[in-house]
C-alpha beads as a LAMMPS data file, in Angstrom:
LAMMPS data file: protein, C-alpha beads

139 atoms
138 bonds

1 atom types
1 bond types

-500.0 500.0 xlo xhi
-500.0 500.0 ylo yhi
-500.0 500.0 zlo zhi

Masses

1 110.0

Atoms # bond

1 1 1 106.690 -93.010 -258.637
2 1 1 109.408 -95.089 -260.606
3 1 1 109.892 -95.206 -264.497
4 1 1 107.798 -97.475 -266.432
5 1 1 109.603 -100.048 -268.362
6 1 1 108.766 -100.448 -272.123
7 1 1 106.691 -103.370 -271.529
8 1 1 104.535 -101.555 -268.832
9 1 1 104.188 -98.036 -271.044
10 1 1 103.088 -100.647 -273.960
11 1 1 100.606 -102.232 -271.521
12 1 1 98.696 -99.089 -270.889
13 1 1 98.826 -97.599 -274.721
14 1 1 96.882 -100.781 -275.704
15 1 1 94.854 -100.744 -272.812
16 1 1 93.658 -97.187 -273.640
17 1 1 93.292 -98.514 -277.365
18 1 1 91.065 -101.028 -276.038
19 1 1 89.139 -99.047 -273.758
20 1 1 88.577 -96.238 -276.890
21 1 1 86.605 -98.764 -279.542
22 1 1 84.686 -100.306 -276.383
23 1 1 81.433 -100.489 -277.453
24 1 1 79.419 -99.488 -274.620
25 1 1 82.141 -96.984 -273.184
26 1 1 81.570 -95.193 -276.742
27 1 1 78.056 -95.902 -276.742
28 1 1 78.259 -94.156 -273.262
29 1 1 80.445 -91.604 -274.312
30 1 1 82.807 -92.421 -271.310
31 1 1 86.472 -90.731 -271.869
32 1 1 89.439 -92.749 -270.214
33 1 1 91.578 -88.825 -269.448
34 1 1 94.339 -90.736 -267.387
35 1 1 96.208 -94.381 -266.886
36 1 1 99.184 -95.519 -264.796
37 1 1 99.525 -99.112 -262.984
38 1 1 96.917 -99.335 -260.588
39 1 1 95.033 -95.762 -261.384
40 1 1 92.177 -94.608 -263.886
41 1 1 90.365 -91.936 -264.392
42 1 1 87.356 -91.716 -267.013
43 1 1 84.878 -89.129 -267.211
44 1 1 81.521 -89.410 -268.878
45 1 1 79.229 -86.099 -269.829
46 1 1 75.409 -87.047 -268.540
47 1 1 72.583 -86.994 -271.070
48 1 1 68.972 -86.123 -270.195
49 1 1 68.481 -89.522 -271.535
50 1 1 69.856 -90.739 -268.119
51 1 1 67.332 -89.146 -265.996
52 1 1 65.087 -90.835 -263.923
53 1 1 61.587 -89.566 -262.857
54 1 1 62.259 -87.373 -259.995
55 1 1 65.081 -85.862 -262.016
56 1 1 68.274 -87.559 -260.855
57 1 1 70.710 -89.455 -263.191
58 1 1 70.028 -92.746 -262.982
59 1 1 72.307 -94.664 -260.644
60 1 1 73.384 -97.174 -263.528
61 1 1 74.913 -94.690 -265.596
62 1 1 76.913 -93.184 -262.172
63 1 1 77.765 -97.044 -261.382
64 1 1 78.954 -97.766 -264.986
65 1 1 81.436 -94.849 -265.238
66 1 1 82.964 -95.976 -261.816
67 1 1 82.934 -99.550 -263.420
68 1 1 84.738 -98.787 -266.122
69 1 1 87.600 -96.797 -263.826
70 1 1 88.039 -99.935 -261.747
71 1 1 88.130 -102.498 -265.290
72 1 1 90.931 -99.942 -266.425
73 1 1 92.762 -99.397 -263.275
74 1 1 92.665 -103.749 -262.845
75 1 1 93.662 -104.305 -266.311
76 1 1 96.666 -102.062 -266.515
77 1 1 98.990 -104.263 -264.896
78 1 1 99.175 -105.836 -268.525
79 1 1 97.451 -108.944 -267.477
80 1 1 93.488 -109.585 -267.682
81 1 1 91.056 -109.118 -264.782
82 1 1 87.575 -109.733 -264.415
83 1 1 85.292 -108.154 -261.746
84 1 1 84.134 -110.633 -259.154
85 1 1 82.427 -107.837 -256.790
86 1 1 81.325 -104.211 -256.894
87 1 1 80.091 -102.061 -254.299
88 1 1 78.810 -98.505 -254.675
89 1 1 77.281 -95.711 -252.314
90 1 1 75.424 -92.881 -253.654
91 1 1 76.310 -89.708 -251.846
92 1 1 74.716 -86.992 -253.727
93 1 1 72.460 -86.973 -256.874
94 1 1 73.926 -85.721 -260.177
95 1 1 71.728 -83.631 -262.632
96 1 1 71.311 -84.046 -266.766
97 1 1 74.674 -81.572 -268.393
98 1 1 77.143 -82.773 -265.423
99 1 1 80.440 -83.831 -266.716
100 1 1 80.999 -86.464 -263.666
101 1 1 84.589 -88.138 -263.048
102 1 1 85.251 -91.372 -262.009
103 1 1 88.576 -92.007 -260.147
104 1 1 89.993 -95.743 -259.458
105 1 1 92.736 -96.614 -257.145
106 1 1 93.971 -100.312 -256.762
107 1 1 94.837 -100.579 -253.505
108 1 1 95.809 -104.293 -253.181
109 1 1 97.442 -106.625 -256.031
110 1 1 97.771 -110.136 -255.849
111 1 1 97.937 -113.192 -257.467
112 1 1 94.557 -114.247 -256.763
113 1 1 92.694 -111.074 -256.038
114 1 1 92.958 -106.950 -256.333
115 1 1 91.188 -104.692 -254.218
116 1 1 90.224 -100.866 -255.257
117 1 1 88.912 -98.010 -254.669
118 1 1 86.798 -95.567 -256.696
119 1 1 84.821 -91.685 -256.438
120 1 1 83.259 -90.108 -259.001
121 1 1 82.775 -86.483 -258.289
122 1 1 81.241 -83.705 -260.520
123 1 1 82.745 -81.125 -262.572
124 1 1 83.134 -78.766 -259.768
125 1 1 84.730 -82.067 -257.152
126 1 1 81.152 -82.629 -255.228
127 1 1 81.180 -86.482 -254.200
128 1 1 78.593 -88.033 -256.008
129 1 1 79.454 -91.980 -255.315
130 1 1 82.186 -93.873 -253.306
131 1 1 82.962 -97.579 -254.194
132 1 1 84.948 -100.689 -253.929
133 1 1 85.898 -103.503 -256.321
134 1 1 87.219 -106.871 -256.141
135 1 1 88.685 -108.262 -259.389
136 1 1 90.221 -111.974 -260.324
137 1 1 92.942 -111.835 -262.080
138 1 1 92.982 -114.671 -264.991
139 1 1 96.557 -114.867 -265.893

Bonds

1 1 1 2
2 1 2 3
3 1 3 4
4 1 4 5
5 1 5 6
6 1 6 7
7 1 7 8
8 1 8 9
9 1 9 10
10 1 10 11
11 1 11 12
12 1 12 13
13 1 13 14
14 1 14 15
15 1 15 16
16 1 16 17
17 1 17 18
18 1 18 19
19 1 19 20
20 1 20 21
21 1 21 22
22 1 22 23
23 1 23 24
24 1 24 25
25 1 25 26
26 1 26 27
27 1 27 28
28 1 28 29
29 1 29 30
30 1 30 31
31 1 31 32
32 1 32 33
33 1 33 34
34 1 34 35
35 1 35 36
36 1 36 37
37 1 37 38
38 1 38 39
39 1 39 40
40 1 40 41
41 1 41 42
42 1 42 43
43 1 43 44
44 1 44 45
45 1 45 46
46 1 46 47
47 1 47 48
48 1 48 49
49 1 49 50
50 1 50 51
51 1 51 52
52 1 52 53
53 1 53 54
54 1 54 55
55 1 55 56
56 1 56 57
57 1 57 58
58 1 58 59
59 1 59 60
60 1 60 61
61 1 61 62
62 1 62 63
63 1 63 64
64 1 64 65
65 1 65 66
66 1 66 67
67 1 67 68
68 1 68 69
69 1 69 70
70 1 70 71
71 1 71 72
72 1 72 73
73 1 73 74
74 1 74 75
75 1 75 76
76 1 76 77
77 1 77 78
78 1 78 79
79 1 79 80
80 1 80 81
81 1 81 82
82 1 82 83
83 1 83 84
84 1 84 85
85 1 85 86
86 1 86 87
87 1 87 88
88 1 88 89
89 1 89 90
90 1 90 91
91 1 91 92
92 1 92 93
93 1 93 94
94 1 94 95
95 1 95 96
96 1 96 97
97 1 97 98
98 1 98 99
99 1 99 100
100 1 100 101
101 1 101 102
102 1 102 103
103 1 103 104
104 1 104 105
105 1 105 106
106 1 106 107
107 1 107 108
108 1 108 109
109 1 109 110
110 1 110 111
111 1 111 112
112 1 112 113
113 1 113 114
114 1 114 115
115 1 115 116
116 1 116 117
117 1 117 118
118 1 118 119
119 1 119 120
120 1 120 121
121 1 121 122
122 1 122 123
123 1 123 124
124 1 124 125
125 1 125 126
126 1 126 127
127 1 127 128
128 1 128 129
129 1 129 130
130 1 130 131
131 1 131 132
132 1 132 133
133 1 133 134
134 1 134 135
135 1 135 136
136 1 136 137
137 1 137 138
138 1 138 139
């Protein structure tokens, strides 16, 4: 991987500003651990207040930890993005006290569209989701 410039290593400091006093990533308690152009990781400690009746984490909570890797990964090109499509398959069920991380990969930039890639996986690396994103950038 090359050197960041200044302007790219300011980028993703105010990005990961940002993404710290996001309301519902705090209210979450998501944790953004790692950001380079194109990449994110956040990981996000599951409360028993996620569980659903047959004892699962709800797949919301699973889906919004692999949302907010792909809005970090998009964004840290230092220009805004906005989601436009999100796709997510549940692999394997994660339990109340998992610390599950959510891994995002950009794997297509343009000037009209980016394309990525995300897992989340559980504190010992057991897939628990796989999915894509499509973001618009709008500048």
């Amino acid at each position: 991987m090359s050197e960041l410039t200044d302007k790219e290593i300011q980028n993703l400091k105010e990005l990961k500003v940002r993404a710290e006093h996001e309301p519902i990533g705090s209210f979450l308690g998501m944790k953004l651990v790692e950001i380079q152009p194109g990449y994110a990781r956040v990981t996000m400690k599951l409360k028993p207040e996620y569980q659903t009746f047959n004892g699962f984490t709800f797949g919301g909570m699973i889906m919004s930890a692999a949302d907010q890797a792909f809005a970090c990964a998009v964004n840290s090109f230092g220009r805004s993005s906005v989601a436009s499509q999100f796709n997510i398959h549940f692999v394997a069920g994660a339990r109340p006290g998992d610390e599950i991380a959510a891994e995002c990969r950009v794997i297509r930039t343009g000037k009209r569209v980016d394309i990525a890639e995300i897992t989340v996986v559980d504190q010992e690396g057991k897939l628990i989701a796989r999915a894509t994103g499509t973001a618009i950038p709008l500048s």
